[in-house]
C-alpha positions as a Markdown table, in Angstrom:
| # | Residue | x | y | z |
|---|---|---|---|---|
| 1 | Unk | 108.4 | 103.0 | 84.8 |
| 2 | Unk | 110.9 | 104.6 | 82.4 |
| 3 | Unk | 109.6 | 107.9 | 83.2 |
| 4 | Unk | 109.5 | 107.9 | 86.8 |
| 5 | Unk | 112.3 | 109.0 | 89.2 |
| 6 | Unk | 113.4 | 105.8 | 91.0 |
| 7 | Unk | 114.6 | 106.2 | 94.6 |
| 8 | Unk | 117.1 | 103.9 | 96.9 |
| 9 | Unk | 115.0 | 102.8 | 99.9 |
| 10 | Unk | 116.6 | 105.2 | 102.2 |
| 11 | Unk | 115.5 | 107.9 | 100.3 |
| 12 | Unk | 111.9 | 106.8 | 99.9 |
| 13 | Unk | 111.3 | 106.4 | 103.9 |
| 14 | Unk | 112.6 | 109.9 | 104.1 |
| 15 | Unk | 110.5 | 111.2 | 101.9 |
| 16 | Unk | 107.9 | 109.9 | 103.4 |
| 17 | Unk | 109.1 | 110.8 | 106.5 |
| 18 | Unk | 109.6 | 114.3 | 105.3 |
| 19 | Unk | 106.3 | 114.1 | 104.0 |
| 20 | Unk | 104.4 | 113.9 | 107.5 |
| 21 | Unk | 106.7 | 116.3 | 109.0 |
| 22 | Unk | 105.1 | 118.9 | 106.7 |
| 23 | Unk | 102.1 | 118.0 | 106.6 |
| 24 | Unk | 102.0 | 117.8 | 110.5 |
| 25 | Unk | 101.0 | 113.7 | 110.1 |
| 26 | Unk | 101.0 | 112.7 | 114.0 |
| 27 | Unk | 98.6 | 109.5 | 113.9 |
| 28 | Unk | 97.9 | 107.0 | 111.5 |
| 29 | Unk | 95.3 | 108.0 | 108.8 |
| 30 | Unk | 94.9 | 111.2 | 109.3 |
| 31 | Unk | 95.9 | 114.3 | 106.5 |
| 32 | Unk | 96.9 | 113.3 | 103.0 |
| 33 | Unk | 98.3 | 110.4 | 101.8 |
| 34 | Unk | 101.6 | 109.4 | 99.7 |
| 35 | Unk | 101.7 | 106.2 | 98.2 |
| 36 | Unk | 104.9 | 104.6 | 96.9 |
| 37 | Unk | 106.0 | 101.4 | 95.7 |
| 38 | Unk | 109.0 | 99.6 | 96.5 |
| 39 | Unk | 110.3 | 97.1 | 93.7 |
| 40 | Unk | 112.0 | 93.8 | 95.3 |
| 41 | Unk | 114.9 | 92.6 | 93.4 |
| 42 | Unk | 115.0 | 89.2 | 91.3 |
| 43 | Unk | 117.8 | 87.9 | 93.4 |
| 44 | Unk | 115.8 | 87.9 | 96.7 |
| 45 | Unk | 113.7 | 84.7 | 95.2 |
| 46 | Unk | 114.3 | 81.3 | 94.3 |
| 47 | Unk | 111.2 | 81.5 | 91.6 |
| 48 | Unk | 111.1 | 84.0 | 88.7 |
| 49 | Unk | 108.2 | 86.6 | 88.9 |
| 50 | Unk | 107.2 | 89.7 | 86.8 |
| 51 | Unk | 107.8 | 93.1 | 88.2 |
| 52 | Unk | 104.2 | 93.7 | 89.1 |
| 53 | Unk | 104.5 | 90.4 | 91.3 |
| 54 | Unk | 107.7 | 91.8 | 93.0 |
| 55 | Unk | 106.3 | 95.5 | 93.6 |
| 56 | Unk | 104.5 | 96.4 | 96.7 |
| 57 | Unk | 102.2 | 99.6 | 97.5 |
| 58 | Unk | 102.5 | 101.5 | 101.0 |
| 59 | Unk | 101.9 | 104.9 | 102.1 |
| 60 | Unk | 103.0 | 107.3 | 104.8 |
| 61 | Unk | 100.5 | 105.9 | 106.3 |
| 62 | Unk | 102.5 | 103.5 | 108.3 |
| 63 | Unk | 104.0 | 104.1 | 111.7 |
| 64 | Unk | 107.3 | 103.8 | 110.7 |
| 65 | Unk | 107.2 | 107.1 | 108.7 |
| 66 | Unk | 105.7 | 108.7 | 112.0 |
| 67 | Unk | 108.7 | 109.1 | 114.2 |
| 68 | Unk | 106.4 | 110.1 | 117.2 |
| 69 | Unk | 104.8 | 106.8 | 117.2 |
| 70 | Unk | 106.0 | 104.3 | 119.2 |
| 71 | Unk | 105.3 | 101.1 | 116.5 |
| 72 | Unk | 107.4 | 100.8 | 113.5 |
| 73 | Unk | 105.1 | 99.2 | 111.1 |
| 74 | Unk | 105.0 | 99.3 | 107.5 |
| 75 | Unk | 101.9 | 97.6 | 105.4 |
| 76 | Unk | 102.1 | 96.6 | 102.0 |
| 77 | Unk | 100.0 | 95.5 | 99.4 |
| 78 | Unk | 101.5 | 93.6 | 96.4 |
| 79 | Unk | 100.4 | 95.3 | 93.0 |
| 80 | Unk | 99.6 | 92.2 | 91.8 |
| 81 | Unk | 96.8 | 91.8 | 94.6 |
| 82 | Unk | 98.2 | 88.4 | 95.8 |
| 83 | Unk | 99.5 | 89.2 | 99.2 |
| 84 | Unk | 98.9 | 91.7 | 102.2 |
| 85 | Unk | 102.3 | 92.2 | 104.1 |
| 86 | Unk | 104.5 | 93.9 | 106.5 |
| 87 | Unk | 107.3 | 95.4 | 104.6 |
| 88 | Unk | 109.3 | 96.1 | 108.1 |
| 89 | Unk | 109.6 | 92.3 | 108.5 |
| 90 | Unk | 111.1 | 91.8 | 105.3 |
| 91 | Unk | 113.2 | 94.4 | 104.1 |
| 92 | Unk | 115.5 | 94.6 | 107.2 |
| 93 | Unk | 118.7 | 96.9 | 106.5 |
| 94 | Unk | 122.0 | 94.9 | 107.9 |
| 95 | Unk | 119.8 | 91.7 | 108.1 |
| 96 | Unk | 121.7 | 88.9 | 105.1 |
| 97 | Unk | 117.6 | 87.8 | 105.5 |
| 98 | Unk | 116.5 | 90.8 | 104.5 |
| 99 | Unk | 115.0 | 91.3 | 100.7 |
| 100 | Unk | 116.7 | 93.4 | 98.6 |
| 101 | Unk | 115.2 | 96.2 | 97.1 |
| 102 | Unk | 115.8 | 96.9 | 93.1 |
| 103 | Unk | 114.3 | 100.4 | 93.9 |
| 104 | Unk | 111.0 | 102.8 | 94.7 |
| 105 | Unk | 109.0 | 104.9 | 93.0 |
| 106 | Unk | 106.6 | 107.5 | 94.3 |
| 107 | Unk | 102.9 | 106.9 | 92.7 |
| 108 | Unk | 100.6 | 109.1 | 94.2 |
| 109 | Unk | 100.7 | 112.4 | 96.4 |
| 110 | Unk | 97.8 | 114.1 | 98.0 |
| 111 | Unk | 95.5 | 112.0 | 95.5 |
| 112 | Unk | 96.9 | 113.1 | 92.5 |
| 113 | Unk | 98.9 | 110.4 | 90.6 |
| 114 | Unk | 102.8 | 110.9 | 89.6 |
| 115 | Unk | 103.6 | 111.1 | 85.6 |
């Protein structure tokens, strides 16, 4: 991860966001696809787990990074393969609930990996 650019989680979701806005991304699936992983802090659990166990893949893909969609969904799979989630019911901004993210990283755009 050293060489990666790591983003707040603001500033992945407008990326994404901005993503589909130039790539004129109305529905779900359709054009190319961004993938980027958001890295849940340490702190939000009570039992210790790697990185990989904490990080979770999703793409702009997701209705919440299509403002013209009504649903604000975001799907997420871990990158350790244990666990299929929605990210919008767990990392809630304002919520004390809420995970905490450490930070995100963008790993794929248009099919072509990130260095």
């Amino acid at each position: 991860m050293a060489d990666r650019k790591k983003l707040t989680w603001d500033e992945a979701v407008k990326y994404l966001i901005a993503f589909n806005q130039k790539h004129n991304i109305t529905t779900k699936g359709s054009g190319p696809t961004c993938k980027m992983v958001v890295v849940i802090a340490q702190s939000t659990f009570t039992e210790p787990y790697t990185e990989v166990q904490r990080s979770y893949v999703f793409s702009n893909h997701n209705k919440y990074f299509i403002p013209s969609n009504i649903g604000k969904s975001i799907f997420a799979d871990c990158m350790d393969g244990s666990e299929f989630i929605r990210l919008d019911d767990v990392i809630i901004p304002g919520d004390p609930r809420s995970w905490d993210v450490e930070y995100c990283y963008l790993l794929e755009e248009e099919g072509e990996e990130v260095a």
